[in-house]
DSSP file (Angstrom, degrees, kcal/mol; ACC not computed):
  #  RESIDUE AA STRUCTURE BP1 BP2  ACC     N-H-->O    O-->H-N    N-H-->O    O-->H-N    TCO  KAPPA ALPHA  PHI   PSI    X-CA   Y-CA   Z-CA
    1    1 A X     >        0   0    0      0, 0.0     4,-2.5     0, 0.0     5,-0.2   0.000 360.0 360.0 360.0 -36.6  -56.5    8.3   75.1
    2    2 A X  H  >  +     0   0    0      2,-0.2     4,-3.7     3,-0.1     0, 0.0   0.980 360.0  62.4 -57.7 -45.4  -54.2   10.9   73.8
    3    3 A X  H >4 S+     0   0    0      1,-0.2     3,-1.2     2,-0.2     5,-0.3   0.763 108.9  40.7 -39.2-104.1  -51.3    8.2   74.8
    4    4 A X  H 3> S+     0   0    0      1,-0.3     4,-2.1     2,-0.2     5,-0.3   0.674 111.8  52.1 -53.5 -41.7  -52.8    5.6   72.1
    5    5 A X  H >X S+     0   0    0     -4,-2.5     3,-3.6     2,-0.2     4,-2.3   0.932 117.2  48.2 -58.0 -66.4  -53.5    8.4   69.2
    6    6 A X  H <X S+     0   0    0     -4,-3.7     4,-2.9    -3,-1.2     5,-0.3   0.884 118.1  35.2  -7.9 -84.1  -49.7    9.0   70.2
    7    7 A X  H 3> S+     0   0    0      2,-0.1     4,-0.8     3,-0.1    -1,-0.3   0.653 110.3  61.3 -77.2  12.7  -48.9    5.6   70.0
    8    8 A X  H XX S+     0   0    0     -3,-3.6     3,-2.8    -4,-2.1     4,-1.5   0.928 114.4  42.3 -77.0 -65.4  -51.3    4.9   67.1
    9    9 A X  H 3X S+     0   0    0     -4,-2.3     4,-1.9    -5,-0.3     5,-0.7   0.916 107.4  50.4 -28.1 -74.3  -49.1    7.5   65.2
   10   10 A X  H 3X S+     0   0    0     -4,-2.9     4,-1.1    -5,-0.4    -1,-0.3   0.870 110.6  54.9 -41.8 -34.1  -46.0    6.7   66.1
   11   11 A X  H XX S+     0   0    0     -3,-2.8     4,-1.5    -4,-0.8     3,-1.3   0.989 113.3  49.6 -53.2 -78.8  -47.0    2.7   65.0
   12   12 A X  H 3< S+     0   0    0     -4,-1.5     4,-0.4     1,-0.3    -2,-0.2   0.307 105.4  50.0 -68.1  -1.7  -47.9    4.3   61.9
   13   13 A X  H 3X S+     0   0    0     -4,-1.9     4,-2.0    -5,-0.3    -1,-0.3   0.490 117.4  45.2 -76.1 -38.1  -44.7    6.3   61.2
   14   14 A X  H <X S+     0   0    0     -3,-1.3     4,-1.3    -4,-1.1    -2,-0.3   0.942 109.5  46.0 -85.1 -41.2  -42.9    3.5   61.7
   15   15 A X  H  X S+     0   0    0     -4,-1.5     4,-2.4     1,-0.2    -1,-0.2   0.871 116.1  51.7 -76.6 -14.8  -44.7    1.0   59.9
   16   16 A X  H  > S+     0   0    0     -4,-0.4     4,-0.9     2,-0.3    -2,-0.2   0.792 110.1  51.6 -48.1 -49.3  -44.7    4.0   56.9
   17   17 A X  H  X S+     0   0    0     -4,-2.0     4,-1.3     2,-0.2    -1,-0.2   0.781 109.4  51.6 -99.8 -12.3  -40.7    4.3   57.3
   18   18 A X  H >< S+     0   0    0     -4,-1.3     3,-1.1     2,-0.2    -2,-0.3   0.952 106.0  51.8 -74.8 -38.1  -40.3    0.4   56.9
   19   19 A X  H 3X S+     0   0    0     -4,-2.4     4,-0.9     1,-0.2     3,-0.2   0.619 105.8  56.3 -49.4 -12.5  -42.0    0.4   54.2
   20   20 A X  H 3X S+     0   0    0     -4,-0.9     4,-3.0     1,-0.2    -1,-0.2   0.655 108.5  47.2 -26.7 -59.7  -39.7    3.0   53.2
   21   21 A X  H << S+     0   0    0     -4,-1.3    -1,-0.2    -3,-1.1    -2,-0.2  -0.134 103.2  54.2-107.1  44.8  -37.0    1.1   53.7
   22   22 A X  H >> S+     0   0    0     -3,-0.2     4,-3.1     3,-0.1     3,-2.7   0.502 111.5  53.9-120.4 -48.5  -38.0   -2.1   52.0
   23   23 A X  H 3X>S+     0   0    0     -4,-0.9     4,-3.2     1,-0.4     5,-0.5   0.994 110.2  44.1 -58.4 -57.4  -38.7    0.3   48.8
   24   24 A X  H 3<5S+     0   0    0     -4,-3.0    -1,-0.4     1,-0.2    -3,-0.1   0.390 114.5  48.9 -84.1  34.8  -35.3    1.8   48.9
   25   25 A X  H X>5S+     0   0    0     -3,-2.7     4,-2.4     2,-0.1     3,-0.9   0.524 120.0  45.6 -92.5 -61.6  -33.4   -2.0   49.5
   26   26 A X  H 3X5S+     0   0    0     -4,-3.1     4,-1.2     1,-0.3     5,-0.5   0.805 113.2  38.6 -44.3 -38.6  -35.4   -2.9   46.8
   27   27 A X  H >X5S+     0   0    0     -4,-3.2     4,-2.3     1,-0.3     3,-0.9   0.920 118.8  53.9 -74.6 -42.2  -34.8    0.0   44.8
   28   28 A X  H <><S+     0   0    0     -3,-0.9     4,-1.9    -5,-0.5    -1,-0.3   0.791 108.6  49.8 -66.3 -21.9  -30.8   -0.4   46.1
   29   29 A X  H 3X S+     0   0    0     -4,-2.4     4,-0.6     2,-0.2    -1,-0.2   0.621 107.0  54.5-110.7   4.5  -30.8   -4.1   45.0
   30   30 A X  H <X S+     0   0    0     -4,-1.2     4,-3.0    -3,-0.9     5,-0.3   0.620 113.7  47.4 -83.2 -41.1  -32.3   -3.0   41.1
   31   31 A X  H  X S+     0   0    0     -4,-2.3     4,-2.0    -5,-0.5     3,-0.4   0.986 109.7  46.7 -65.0 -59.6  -29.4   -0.8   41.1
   32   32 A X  H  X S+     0   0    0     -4,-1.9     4,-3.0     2,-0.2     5,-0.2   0.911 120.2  44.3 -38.3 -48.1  -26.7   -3.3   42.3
   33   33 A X  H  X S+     0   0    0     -4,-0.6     4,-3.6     1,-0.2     5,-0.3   0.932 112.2  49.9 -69.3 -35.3  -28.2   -5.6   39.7
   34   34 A X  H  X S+     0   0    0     -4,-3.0     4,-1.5    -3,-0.4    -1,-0.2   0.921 110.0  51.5 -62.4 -41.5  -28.4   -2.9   37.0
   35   35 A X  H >< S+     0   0    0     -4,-2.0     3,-1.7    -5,-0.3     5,-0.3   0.988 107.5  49.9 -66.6 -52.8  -24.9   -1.9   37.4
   36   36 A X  H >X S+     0   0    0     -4,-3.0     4,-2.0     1,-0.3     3,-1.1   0.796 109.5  55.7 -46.4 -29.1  -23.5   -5.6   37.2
   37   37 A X  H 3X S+     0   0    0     -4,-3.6     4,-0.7     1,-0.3    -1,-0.3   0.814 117.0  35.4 -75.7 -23.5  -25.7   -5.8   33.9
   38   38 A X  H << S+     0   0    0     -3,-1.7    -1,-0.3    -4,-1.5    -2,-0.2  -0.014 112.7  57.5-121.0  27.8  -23.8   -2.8   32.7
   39   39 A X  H <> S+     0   0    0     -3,-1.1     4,-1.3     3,-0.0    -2,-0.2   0.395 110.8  39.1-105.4 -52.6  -20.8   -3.7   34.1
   40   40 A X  H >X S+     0   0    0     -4,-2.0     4,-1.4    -5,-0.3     3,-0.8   0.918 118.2  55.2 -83.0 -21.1  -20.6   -7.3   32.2
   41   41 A X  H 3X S+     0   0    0     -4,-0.7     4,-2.0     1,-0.2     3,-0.5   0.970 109.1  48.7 -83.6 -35.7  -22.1   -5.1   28.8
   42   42 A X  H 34 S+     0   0    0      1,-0.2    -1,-0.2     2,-0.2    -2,-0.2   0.822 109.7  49.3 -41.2 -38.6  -19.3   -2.9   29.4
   43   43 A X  H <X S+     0   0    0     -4,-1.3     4,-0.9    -3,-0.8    -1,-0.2   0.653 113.1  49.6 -77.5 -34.8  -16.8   -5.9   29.6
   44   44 A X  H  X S+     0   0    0     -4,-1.4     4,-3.6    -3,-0.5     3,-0.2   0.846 108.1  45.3 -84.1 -38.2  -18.0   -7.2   26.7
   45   45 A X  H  X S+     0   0    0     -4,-2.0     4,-1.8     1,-0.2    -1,-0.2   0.645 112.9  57.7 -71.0 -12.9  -18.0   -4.3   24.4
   46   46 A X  H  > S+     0   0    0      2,-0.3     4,-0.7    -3,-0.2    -2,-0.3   0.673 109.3  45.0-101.3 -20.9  -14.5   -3.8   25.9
   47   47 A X  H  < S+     0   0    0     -4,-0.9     4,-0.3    -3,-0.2    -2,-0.2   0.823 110.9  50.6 -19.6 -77.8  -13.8   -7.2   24.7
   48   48 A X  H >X S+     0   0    0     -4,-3.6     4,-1.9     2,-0.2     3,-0.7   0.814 113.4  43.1 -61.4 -38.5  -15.3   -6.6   21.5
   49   49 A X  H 3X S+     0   0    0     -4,-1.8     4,-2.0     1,-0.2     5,-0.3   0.836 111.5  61.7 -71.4 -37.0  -13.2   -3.0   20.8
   50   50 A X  H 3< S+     0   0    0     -4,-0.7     4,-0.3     2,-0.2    -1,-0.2   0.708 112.6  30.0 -76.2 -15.5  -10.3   -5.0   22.2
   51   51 A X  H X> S+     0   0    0     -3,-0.7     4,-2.5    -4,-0.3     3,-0.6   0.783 119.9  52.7-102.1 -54.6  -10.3   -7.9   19.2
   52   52 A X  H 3X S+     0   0    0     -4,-1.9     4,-1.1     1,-0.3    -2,-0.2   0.666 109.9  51.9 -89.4  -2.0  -11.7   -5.6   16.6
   53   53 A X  H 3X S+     0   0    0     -4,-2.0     4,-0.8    -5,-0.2    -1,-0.3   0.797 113.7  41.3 -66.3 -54.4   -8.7   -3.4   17.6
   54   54 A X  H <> S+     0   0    0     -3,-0.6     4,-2.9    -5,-0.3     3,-0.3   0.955 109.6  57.8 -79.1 -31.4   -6.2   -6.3   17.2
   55   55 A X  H  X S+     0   0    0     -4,-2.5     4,-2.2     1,-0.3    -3,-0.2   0.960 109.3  49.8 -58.6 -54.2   -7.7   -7.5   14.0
   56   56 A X  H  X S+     0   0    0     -4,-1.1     4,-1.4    -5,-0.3    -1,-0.3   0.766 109.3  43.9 -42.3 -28.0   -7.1   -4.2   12.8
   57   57 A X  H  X S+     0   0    0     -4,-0.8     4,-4.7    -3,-0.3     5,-0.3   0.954 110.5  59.6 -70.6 -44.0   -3.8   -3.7   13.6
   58   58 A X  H  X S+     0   0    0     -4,-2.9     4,-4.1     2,-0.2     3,-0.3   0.968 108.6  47.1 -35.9 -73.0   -3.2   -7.3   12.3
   59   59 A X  H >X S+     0   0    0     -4,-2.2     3,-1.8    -5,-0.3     4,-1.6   0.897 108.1  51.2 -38.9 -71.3   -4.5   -6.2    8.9
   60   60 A X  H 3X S+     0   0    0     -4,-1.4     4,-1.3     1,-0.3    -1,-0.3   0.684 107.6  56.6 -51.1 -25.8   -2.6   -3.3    8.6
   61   61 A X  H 3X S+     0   0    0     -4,-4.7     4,-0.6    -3,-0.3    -1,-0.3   0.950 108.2  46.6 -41.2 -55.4    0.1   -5.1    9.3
   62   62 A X  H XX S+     0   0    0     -4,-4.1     4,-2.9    -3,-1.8     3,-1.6   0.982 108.3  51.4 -50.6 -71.7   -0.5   -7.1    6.8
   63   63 A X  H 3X S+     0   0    0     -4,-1.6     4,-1.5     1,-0.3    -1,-0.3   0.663 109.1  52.2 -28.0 -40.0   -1.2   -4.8    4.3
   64   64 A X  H 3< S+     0   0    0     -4,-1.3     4,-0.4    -5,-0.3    -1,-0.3   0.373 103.0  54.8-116.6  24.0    1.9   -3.0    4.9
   65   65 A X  H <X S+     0   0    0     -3,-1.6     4,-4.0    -4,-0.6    -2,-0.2   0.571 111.2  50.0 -88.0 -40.8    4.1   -6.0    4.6
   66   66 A X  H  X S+     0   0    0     -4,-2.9     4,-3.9    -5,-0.3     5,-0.2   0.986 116.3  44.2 -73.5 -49.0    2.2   -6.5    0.9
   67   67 A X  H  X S+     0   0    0     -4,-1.5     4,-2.0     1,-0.3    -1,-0.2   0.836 108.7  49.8 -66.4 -39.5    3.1   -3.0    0.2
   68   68 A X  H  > S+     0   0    0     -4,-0.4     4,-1.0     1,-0.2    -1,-0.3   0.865 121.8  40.8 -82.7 -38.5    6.7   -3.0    1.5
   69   69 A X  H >X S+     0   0    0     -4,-4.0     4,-3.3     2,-0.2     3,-1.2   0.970 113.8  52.4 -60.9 -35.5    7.0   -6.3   -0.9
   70   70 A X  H 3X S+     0   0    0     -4,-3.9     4,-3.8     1,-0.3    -2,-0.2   0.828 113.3  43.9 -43.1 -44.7    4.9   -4.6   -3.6
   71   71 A X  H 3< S+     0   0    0     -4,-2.0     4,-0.5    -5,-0.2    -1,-0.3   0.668 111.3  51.4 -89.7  -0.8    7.3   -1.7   -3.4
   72   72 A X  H <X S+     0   0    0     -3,-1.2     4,-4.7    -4,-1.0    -2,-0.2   0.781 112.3  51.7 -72.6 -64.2   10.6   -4.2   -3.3
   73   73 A X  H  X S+     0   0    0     -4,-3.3     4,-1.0     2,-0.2    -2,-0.2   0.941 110.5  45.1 -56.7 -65.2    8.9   -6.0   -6.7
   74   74 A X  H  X S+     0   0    0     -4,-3.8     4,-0.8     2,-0.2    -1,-0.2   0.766 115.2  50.1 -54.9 -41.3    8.5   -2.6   -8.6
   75   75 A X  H >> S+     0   0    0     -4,-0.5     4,-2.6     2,-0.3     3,-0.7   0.952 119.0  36.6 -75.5 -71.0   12.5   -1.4   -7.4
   76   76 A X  H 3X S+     0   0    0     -4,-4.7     4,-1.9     1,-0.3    -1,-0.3   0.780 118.8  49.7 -85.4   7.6   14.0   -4.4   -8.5
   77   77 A X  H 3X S+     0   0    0     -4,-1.0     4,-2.2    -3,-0.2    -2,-0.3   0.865 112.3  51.6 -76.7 -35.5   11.5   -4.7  -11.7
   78   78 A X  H <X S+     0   0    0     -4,-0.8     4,-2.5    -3,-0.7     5,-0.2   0.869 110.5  47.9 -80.8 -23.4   12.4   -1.2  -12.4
   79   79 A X  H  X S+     0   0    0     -4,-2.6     4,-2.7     1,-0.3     5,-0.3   0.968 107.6  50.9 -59.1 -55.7   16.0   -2.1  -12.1
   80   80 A X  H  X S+     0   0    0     -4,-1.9     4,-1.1    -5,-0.3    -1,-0.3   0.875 112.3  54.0 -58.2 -42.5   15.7   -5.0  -14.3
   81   81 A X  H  X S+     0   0    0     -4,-2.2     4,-0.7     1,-0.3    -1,-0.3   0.821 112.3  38.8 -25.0 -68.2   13.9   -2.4  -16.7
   82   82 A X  H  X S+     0   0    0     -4,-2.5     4,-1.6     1,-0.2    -1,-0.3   0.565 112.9  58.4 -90.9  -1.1   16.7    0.2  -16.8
   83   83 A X  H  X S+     0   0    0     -4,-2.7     4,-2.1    -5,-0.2    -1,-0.2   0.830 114.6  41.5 -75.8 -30.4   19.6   -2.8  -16.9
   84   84 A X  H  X S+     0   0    0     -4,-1.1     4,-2.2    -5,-0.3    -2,-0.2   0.837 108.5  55.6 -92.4 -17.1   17.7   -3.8  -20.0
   85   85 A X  H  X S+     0   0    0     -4,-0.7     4,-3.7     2,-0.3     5,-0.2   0.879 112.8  47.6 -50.1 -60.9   17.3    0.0  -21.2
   86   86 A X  H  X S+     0   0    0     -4,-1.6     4,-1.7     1,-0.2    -2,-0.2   0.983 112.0  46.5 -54.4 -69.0   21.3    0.0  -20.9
   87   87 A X  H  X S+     0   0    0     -4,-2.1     4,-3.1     1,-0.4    -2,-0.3   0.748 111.3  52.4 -80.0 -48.3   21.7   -3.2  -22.7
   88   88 A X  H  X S+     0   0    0     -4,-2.2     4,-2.3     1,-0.2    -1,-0.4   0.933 108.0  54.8 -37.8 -77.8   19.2   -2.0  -25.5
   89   89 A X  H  X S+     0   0    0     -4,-3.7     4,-4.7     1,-0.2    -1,-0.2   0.870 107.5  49.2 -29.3 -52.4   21.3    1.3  -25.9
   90   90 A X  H  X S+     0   0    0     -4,-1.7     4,-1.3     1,-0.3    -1,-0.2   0.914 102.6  55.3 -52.9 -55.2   24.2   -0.3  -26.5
   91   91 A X  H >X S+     0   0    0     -4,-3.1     4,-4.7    -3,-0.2     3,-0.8   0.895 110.6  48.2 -38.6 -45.3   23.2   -2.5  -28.9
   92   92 A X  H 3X S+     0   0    0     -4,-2.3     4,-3.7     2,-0.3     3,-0.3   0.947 102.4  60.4 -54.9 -69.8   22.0    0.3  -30.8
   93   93 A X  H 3X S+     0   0    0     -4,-4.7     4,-1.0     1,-0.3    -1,-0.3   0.510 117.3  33.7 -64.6 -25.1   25.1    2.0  -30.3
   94   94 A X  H <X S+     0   0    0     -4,-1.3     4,-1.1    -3,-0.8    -1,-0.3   0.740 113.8  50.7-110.5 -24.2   26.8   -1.1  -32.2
   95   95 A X  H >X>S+     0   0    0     -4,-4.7     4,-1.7    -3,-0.3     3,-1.1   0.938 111.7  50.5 -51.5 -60.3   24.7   -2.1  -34.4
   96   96 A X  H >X5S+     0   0    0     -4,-3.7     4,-5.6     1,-0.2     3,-1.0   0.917 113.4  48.0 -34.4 -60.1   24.6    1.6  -35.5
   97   97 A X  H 3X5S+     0   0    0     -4,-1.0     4,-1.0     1,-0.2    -1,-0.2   0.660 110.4  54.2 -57.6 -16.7   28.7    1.7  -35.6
   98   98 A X  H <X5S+     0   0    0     -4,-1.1     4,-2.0    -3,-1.1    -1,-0.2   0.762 112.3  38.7 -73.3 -27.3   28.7   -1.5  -37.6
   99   99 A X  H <X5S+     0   0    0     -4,-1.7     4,-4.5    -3,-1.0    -2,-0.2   0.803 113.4  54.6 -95.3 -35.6   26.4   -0.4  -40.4
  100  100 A X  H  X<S+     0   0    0     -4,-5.6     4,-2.4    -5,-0.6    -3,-0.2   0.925 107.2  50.8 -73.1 -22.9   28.0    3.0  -40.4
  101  101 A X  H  X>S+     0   0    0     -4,-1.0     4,-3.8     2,-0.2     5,-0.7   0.991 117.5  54.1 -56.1 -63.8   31.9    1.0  -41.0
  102  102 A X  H  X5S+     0   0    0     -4,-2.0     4,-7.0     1,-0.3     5,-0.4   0.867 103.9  41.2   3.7-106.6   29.7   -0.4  -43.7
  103  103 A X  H  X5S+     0   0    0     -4,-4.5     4,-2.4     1,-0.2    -1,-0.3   0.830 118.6  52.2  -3.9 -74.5   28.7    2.1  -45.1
  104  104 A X  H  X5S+     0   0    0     -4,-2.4     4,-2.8     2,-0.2    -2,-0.2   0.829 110.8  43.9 -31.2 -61.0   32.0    3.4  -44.8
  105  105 A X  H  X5S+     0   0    0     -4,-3.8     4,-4.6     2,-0.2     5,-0.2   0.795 108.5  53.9 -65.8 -40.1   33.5    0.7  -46.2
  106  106 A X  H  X<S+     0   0    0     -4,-7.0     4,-1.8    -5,-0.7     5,-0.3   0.938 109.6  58.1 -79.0 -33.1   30.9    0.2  -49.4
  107  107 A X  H  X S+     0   0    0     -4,-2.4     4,-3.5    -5,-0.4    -2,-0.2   0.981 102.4  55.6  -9.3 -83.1   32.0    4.4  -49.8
  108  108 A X  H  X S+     0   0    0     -4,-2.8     4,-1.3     1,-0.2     5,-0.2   0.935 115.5  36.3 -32.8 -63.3   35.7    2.9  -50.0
  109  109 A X  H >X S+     0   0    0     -4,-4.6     3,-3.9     1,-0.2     4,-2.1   0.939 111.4  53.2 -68.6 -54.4   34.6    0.8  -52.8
  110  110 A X  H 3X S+     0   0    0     -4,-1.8     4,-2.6     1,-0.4     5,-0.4   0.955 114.2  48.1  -9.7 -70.9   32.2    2.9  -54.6
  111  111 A X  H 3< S+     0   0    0     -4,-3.5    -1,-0.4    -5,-0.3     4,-0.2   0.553 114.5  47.5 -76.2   0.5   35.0    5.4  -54.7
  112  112 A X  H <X S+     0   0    0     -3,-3.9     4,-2.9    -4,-1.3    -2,-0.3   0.775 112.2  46.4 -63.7 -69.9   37.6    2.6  -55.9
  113  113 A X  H  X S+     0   0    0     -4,-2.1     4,-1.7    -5,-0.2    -2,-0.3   0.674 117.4  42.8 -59.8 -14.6   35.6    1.3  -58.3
  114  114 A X  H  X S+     0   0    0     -4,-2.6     4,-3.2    -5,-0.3     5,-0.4   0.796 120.3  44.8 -90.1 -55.1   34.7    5.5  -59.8
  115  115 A X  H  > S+     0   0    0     -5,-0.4     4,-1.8     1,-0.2    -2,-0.2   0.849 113.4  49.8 -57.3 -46.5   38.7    6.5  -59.4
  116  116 A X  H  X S+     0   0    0     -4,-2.9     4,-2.9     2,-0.2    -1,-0.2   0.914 117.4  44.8 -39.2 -61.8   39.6    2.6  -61.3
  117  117 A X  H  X S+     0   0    0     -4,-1.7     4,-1.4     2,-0.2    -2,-0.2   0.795 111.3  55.9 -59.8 -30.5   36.8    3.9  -64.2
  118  118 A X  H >X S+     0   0    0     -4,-3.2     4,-2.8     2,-0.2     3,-1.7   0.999 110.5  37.3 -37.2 -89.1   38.4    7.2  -64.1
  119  119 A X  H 3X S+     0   0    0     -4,-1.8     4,-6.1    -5,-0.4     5,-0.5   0.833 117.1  52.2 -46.6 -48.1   41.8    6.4  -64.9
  120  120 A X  H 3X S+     0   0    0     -4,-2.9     4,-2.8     1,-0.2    -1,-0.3   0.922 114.9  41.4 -61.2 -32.0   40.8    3.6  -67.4
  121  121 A X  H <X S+     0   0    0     -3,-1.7     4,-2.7    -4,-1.4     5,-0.4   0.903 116.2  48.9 -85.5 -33.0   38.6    5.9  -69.2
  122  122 A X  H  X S+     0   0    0     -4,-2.8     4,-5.4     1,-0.2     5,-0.3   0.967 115.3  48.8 -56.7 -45.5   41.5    8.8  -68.8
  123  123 A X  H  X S+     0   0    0     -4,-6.1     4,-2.4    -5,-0.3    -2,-0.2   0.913 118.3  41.3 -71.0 -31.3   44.1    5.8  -70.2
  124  124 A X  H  X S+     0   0    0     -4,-2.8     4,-1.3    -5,-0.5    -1,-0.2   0.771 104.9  56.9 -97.0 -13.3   41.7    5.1  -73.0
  125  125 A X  H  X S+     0   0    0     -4,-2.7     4,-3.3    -5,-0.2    -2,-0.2   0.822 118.5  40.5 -82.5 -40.2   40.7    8.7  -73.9
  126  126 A X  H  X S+     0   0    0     -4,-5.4     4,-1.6    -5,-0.4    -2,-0.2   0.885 110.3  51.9 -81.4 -12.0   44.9    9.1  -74.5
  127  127 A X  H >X S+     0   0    0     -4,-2.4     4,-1.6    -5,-0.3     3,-1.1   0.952 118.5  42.1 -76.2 -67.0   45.6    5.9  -76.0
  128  128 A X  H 3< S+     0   0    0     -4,-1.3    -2,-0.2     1,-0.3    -1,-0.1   0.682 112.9  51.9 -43.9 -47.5   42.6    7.3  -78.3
  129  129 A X  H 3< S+     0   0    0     -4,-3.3    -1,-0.3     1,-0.2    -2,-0.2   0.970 109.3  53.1 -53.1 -56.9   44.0   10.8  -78.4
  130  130 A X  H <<        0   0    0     -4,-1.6    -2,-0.3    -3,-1.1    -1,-0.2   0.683 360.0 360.0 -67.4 -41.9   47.1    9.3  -79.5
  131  131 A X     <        0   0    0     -4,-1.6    -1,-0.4    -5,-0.1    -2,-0.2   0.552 360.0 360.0 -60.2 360.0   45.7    7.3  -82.4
């Protein structure tokens, strides 16, 4: 009798430690599965960082292609700016020297025409004296 309580046990340790090990395949093949699940969400997010990565770079490319023209367009606008700055000056700088020969020149006469009335009025104050 002791024998079969013996082997009752022992039956029942054993059928106790397969059930054991049915839990923990099971429990080993929710993990396998759980890791592939988080394995492919991994791949995917790695995916996703990996396009929103290039799509960023892409922009900023971009962006600093418009800026390297942007700053190309101001340069030679500014050029065109101070070429016209110059040309401006210049003018100035001859128109100004034509109006001052002018001037000059309307001076000249002015001061012909006083020194002409001078003289006449000097010639006609001695023909006068003289009379």
């Amino acid at each position: 009798m002791q024998w079969n309580e013996e082997k009752e046990k022992l039956k029942n340790r054993l059928r106790d430690s397969e059930r054991a090990l049915v839990m923990v395949a099971d429990q080993k093949s929710q993990l396998a599965k759980q890791k592939d699940t988080l394995a492919k969400q991994l791949a995917k997010q790695k995916d996703v960082h990996t396009k929103q990565k290039a799509e960023l770079e892409h922009k900023m490319l971009e962006e600093k292609k418009e800026m390297i023209d942007r700053q190309n367009s101001l340069a030679k606008e500014k050029a065109e700016l101070e070429k016209k700055v110059l040309e401006e000056k210049k003018d100035m700088k001859k128109k100004m020297l034509e109006e001052k020969n002018e001037l000059m020149t309307r001076q000249q006469s002015l001061e012909k025409m006083l020194k002409g009335a001078l003289e006449e009025k000097v010639e006609g104050d001695k023909e006068n004296s003289m009379k």
